[in-house]
N, C-alpha and C positions, 0 to 999 in steps of 0.2 A: 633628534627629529630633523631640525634643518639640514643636515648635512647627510642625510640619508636619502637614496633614490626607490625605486621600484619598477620591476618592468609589471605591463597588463600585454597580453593576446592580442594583436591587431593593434595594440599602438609600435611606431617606429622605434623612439630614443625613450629612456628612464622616465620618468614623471619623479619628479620633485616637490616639495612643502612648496616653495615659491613659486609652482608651478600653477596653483590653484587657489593658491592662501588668499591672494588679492584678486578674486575674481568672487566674487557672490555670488549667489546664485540668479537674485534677483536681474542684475545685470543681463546676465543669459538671453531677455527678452530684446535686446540692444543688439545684438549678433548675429540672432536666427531667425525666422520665421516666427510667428504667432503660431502658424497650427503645428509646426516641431516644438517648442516651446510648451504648449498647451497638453500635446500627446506625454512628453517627459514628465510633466506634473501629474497627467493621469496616470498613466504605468506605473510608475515610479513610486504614486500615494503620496506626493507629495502636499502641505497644503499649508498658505498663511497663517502666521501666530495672529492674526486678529488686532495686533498692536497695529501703531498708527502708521508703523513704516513697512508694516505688511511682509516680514520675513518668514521665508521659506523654510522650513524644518524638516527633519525626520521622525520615523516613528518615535523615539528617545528625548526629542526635544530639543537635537544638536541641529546649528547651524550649517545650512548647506551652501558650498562652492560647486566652480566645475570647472573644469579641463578640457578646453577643445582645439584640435588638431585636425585640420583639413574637415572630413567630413562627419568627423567621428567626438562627442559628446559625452567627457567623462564626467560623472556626480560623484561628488565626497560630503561627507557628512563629518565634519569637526567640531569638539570643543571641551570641556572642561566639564566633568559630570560630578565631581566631587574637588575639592579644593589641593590643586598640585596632581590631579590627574588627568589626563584627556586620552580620550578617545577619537580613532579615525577609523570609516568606513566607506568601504566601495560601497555607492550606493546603486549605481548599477552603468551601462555602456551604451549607448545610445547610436546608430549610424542616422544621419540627417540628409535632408536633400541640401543638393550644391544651392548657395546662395548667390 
């Protein structure tokens, strides 16, 4: 997994594990707009685990990151759903206004 890349549609260069891994999603709110932010949670479906540090999930339960490059807002959804397994998912692509 580390040493594997992937291309998406409309991004330039690969995306990479390290490209997203240390990026939360929570963070997200630190980078862009509140109402780009806020619109990606709604489309998206996305919505707090209710714990006390308020992380962001997918349908699944998996923890979500993201990937942004110039104007465009990648969501991945990672993590371990059984013990020695994970899973990753596009969770979807986002275009945002210039900040």
């Amino acid at each position: 997994m580390l040493d594997k890349s992937f291309n998406l549609a409309g991004i330039s260069a690969p995306i990479k594990y390290n490209d997203f891994a240390n990026n939360n999603f929570e963070d997200l709110q630190q980078v862009i707009n509140n109402e780009d932010f806020e619109f990606i949670v709604k489309t998206g479906g996305f919505a707090p685990d209710g714990g006390f540090l308020n992380l962001y999930k997918n349908s699944n339960g998996l923890r979500l990151y993201y990937y942004k490059k110039d104007n465009t807002v990648v969501v991945f959804a990672y993590g371990e759903f059984q013990p020695g397994r994970y899973m990753l998912y596009l969770e979807g692509v986002w275009a945002i206004n210039a900040a």
